[in-house]
N, CA, C and O of each residue as an XYZ file, in Angstrom:
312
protein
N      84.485    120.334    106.929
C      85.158    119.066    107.093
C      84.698    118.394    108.379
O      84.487    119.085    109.376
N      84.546    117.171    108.396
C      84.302    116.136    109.062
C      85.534    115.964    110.687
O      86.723    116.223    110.497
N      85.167    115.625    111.819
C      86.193    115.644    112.437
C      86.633    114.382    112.391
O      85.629    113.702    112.183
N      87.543    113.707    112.465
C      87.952    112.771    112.545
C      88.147    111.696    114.184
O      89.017    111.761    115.053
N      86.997    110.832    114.065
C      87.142    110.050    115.348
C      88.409    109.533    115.761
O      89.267    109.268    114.919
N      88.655    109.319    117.327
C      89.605    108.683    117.385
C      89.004    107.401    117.699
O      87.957    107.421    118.345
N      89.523    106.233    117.328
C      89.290    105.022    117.597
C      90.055    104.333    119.097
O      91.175    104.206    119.592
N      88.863    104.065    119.345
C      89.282    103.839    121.184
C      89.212    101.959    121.214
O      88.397    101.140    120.789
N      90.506    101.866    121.940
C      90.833    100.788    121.620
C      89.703     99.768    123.181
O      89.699    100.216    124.327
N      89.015     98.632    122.836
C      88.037     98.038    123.374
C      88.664     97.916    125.109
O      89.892     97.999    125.153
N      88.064     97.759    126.304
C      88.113     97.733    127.547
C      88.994     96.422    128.370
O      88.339     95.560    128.956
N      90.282     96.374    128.353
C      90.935     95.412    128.676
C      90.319     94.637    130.228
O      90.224     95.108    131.361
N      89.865     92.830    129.497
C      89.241     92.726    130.353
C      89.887     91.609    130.910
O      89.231     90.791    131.555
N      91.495     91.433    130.679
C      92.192     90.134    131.668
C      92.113     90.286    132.979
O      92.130     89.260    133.659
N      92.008     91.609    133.650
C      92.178     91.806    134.785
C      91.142     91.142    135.705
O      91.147     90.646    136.831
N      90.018     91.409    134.466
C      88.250     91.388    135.235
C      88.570     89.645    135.562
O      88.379     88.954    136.563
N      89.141     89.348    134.196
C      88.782     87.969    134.277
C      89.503     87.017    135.250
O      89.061     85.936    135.640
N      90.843     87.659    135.628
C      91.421     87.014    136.812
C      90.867     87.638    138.390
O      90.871     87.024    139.456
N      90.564     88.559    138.221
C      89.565     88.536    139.791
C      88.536     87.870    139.695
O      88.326     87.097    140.630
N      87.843     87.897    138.919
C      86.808     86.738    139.109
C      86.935     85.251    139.115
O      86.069     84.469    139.506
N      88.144     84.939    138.624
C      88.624     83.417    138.950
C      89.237     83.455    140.254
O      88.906     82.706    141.173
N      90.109     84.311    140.320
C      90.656     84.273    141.883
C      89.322     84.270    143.316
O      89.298     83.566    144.326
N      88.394     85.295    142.878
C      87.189     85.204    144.001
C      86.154     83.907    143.673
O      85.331     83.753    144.576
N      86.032     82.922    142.531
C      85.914     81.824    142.446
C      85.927     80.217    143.207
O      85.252     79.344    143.752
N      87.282     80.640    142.744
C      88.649     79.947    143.419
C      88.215     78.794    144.579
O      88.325     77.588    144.356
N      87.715     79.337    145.822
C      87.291     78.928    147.001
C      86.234     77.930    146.990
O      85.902     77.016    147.744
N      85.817     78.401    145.896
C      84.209     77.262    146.501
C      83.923     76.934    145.411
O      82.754     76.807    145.047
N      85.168     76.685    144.498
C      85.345     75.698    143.086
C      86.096     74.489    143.615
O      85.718     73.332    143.429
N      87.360     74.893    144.395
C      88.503     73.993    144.814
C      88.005     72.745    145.617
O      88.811     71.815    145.592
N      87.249     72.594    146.082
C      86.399     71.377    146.584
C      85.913     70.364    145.727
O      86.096     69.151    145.626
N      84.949     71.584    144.884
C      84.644     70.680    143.985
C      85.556     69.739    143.057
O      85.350     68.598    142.643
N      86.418     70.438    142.912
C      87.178     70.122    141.708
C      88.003     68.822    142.205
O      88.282     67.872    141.473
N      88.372     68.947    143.665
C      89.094     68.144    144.558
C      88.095     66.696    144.591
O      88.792     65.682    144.611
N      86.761     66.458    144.599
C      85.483     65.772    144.659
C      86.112     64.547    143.143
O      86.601     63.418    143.091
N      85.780     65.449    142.293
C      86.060     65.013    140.630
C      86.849     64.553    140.929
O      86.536     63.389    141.178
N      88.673     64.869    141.245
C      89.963     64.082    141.344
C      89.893     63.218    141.329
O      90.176     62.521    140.355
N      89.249     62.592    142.998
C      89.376     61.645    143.678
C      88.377     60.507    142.985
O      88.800     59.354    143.073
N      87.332     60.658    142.429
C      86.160     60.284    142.119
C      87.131     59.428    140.286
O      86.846     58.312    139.852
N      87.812     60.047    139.867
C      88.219     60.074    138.287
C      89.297     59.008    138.681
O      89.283     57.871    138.209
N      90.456     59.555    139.794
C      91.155     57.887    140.102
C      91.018     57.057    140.335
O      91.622     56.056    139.952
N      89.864     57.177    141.314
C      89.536     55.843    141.646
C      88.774     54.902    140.516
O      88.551     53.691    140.529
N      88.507     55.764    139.681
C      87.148     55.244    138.527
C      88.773     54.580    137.428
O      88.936     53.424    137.037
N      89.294     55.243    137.301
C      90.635     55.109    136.637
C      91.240     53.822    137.127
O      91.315     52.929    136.282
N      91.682     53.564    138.329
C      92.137     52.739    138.699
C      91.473     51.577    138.849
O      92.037     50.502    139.053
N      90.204     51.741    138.750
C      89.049     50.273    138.845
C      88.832     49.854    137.762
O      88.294     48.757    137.613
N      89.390     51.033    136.195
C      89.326     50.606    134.742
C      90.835     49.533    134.657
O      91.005     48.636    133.831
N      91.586     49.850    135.511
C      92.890     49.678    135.159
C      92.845     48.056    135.456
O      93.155     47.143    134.690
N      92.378     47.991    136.761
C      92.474     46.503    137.312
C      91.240     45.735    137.087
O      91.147     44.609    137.576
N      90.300     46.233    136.403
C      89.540     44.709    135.107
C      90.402     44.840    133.739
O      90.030     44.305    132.695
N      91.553     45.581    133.845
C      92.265     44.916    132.297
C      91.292     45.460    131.133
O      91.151     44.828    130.085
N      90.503     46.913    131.441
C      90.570     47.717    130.219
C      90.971     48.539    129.897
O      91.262     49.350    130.776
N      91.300     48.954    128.320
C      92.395     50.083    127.871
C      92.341     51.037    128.921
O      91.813     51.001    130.033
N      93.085     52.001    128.249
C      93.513     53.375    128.808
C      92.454     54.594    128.449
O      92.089     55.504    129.193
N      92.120     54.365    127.250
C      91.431     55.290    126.201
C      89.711     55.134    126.893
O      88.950     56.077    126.675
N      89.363     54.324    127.436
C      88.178     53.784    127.610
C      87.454     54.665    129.426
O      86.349     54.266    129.794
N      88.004     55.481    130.094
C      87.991     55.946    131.180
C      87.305     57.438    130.597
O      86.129     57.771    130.747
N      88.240     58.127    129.984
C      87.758     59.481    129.160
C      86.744     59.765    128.808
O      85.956     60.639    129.170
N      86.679     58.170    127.218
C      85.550     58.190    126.469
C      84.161     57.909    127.510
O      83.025     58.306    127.250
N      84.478     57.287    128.486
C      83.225     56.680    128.922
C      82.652     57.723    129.950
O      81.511     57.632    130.403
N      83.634     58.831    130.318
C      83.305     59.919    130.882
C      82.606     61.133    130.241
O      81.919     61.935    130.874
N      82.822     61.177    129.089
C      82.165     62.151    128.163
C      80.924     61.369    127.288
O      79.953     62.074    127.017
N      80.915     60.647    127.056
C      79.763     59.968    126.508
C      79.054     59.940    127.576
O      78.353     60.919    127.832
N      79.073     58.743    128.497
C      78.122     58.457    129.441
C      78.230     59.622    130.823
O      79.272     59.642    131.478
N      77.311     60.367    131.106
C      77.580     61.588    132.037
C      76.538     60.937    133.192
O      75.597     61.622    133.593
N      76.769     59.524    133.721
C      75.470     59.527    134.563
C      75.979     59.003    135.716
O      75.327     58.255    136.445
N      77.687     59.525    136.041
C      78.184     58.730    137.410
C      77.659     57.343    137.673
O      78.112     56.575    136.825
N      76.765     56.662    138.651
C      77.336     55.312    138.680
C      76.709     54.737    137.710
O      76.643     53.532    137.953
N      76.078     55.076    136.456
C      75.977     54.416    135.371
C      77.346     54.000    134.900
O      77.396     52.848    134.468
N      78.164     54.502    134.894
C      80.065     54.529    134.133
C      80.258     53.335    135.002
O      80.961     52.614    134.295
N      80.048     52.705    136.117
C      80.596     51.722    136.733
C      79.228     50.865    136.498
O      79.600     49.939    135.777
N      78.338     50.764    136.655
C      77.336     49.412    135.774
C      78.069     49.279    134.655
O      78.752     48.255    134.657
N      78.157     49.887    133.797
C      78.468     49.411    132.332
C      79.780     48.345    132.235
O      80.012     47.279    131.664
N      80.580     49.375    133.235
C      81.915     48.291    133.412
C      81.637     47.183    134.125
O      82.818     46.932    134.362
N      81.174     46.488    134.555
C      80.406     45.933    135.554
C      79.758     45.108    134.645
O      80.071     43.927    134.799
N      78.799     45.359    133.566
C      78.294     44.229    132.235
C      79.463     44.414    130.912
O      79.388     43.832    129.830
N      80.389     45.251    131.276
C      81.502     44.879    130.029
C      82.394     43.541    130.377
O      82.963     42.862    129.522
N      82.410     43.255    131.986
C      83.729     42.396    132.037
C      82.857     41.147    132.304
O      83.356     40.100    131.892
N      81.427     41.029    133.025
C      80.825     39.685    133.735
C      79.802     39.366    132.170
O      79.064     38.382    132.104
């Protein structure tokens, strides 16, 4: 007769994955702080030429070329 394996259950890896976000962390938080500031103000300059809401997002994921996103707005309103 055959022995019978035990089935070993796979290597729990939440732990891994929160130390490595936590040692991350530091020299992401800048960046991320960069984007914020960069997204309101881009937000708030959509807001006051009087275009939608929806139009800040889209124009962030479509167009990925920073100050291209403000030319365009720039030949959407003149």
């Amino acid at each position: 007769m055959k022995e019978t394996e035990t089935i070993r259950s796979a290597p729990r890896t939440e732990g891994t994955v929160w130390k490595a976000f936590r040692a991350a962390a530091p020299q992401t938080l800048p960046v991320f702080a960069g984007y914020l500031v960069l997204g309101l103000g881009y937000g708030i300059y959509v807001q006051s030429l009087g275009l939608p809401v929806w139009l800040p997002p889209l124009m962030g994921t479509v167009v990925y070329g920073g100050l291209l996103c403000y030319v365009l707005l720039v030949q959407m309103v003149f």
